[in-house]
C-alpha positions in Angstrom: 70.8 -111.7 24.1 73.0 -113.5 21.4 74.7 -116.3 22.5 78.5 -115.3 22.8 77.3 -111.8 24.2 78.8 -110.1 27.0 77.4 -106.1 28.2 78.3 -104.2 30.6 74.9 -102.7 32.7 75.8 -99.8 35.5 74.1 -99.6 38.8 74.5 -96.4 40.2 78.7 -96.4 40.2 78.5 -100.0 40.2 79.3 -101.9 37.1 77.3 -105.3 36.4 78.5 -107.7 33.6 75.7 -109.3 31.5 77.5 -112.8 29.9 75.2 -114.8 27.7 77.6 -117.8 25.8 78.0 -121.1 24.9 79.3 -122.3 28.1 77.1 -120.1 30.2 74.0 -122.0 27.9 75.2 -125.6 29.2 76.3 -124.7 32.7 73.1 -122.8 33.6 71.0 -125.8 31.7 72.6 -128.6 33.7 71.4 -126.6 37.1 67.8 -126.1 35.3 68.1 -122.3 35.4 67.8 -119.3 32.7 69.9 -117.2 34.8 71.9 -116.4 37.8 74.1 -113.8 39.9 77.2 -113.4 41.2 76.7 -110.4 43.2 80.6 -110.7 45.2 82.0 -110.8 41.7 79.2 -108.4 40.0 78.0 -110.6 37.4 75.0 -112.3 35.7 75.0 -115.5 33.5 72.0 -115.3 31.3 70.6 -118.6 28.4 71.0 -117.2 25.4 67.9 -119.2 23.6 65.6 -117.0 25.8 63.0 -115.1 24.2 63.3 -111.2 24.6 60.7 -111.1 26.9 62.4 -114.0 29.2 65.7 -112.4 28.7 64.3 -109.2 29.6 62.7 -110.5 33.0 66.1 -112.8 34.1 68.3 -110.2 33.9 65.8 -107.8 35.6 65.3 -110.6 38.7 68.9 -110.7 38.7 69.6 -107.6 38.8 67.7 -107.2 41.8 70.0 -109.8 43.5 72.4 -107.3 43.4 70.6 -104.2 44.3 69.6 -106.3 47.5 73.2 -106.9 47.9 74.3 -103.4 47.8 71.5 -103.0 50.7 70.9 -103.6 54.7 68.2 -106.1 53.4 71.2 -108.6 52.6 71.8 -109.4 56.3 67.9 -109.0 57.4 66.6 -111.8 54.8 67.5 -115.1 54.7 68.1 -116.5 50.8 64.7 -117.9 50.7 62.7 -114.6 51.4 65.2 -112.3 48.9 64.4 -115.1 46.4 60.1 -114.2 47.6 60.4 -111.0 47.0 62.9 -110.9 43.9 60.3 -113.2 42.2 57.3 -111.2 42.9 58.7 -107.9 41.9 60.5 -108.8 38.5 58.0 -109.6 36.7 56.3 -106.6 37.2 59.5 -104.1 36.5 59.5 -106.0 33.6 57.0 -104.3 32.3 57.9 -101.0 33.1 61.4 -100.9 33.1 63.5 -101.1 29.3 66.6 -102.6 30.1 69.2 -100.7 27.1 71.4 -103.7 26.2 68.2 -105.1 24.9 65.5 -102.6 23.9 
């Protein structure tokens, strides 16, 4: 995603905003990440240096923050275990799934 980018992805009637800026770059860089979620709010921060790839698989992993959300599993795992299984299933959706905003 360009930097200064902002999408809008839907999830089922749910709408998710993609932001990828300047500010979003040097917040997300001082806590060491490439991305995060804001499920409550329904948005995801996303580095804009990212390769497509990367870009690709962050906003997959955090999309799947929110699909947890919108699930019982919310309540039945503790932050550590939706973290496990986000991480292990991203990248390989990544791989199978095109996300529009990008491909």
């Amino acid at each position: 995603m360009a930097a200064g980018s902002e999408v809008e992805l839907n999830l089922g009637p749910y709408a998710v905003k993609v932001v990828s800026d300047e500010a979003t770059d040097l917040a997300l860089a001082e806590e060491s990440l490439e991305g995060d979620s804001d499920v409550k709010r329904g948005i995801i921060r996303v580095r804009s240096d990212l390769d497509h790839a990367r870009t690709r698989e962050v906003i997959l992993h955090e999309l799947l923050h929110h699909v947890v959300g919108l699930t019982h599993l919310a309540v039945k795992w503790s932050d550590e275990e939706q973290e496990e299984v986000i991480r292990a299933l991203s990248p390989w959706l990544a791989m199978a799934v095109t996300v529009n905003i990008l491909d």
